[in-house]
C-alpha positions in Angstrom: -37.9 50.5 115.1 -35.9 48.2 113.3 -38.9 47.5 110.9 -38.8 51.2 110.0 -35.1 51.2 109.2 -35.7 47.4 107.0 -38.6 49.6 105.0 -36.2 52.5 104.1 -33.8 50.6 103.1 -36.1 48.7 100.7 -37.6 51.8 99.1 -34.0 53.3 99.0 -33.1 50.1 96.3 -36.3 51.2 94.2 -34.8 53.3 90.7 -37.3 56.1 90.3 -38.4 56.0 86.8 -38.6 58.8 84.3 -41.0 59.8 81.6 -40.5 60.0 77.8 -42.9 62.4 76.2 -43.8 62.1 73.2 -45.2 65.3 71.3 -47.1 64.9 68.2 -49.4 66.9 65.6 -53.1 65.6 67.2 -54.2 65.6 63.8 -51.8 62.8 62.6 -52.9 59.9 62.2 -51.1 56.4 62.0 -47.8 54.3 63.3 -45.1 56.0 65.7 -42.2 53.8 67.0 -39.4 55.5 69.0 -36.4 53.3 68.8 -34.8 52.9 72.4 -30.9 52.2 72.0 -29.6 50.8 75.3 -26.8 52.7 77.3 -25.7 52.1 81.2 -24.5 55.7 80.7 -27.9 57.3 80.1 -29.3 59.4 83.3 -32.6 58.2 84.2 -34.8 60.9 83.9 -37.0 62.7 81.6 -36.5 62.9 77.6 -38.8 65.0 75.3 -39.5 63.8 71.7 -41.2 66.0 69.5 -42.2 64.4 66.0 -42.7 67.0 63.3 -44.3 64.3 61.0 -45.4 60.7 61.1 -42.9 58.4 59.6 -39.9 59.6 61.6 -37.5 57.1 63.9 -36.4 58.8 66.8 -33.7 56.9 69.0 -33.6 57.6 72.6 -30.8 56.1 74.8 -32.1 54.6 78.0 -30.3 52.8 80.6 -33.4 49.8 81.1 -36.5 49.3 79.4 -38.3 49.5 82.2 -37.0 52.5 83.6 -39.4 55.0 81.7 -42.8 55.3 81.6 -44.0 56.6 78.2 -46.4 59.7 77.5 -47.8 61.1 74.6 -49.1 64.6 74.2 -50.6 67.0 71.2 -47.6 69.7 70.4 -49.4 72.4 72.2 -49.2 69.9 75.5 -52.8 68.2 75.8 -52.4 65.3 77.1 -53.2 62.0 74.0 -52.5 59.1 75.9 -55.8 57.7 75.7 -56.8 58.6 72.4 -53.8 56.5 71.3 -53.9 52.5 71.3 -51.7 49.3 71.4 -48.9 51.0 73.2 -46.2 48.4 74.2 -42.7 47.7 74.0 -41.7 45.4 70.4 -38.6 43.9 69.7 -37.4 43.7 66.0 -35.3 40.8 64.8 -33.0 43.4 63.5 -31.7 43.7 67.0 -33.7 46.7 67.9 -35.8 47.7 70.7 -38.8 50.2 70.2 -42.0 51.6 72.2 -44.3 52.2 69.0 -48.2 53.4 69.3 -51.0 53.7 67.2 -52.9 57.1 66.9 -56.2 56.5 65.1 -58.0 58.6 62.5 -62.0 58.3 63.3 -62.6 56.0 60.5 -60.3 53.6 62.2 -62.1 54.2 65.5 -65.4 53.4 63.1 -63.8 50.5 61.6 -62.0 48.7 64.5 -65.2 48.3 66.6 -63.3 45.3 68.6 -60.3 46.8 69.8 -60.5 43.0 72.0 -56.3 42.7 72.2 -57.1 38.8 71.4 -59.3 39.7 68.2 -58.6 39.3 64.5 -58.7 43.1 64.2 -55.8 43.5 66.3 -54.0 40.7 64.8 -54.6 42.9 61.6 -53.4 45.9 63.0 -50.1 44.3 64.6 -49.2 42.8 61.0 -49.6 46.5 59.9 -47.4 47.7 62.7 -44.3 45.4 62.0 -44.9 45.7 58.2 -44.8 49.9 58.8 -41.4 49.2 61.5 -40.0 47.4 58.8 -40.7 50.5 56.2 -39.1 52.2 58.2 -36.2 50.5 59.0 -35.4 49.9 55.4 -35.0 53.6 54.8 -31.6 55.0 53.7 
């Protein structure tokens, strides 16, 4: 009985974690990075993103980094998450936090035949990723 009351209390200390969707064109093609600003005062729950076009810089307030778990869908809904790659959380030396993704075009698909995370084609494509963040974060 007093196991029971021990496991309760455990799972009542677990934060529930909520989902940032991401809504893009499914024809796009290329870099997104959603900039996550850090704020105590943010509910924890879900936050909707919709990108009209590539080469935007959404910022989303979120109370932990690891508090949201991140989806990505077409903008009539169907689901994209695994048609994108190299999802992951990057830190810029600006100071700035951002979950950023990579949607490919087929010729990348063709391209990038080792999509080995240890391979020189990935190295490639992370180069490209911080020299696209930093693009973007030049912008007036």
């Amino acid at each position: 009985m007093i196991f029971g009351i021990a496991l309760i209390s455990c799972n009542s200390l677990v934060k529930p974690k909520g989902n940032i969707d991401v809504y893009i064109n499914a024809q796009d093609t290329g870099w997104y990075f959603v900039e996550l600003i850090k704020d105590s005062t943010a509910p924890p729950g879900d936050v909707e993103i919709r990108y009209d076009t590539i080469g935007g810089l959404p910022q989303v307030p979120v109370n932990g980094l690891g508090n949201y778990n991140f989806r990505i869908f077409g903008q009539n809904g169907e689901k994209l998450s695994a048609s994108v790659r190299m999802p992951a959380f990057v830190y810029h030396t600006a100071g700035h936090h951002f979950f950023r993704f990579f949607k490919p075009s087929d010729a990348d698909f063709a391209n990038e035949l080792n999509w080995d995370p240890k391979g020189a084609n990935m190295e490639r494509l992370r180069e490209k990723s911080i020299a696209e963040l930093d693009r973007l974060l030049s912008k007036p």
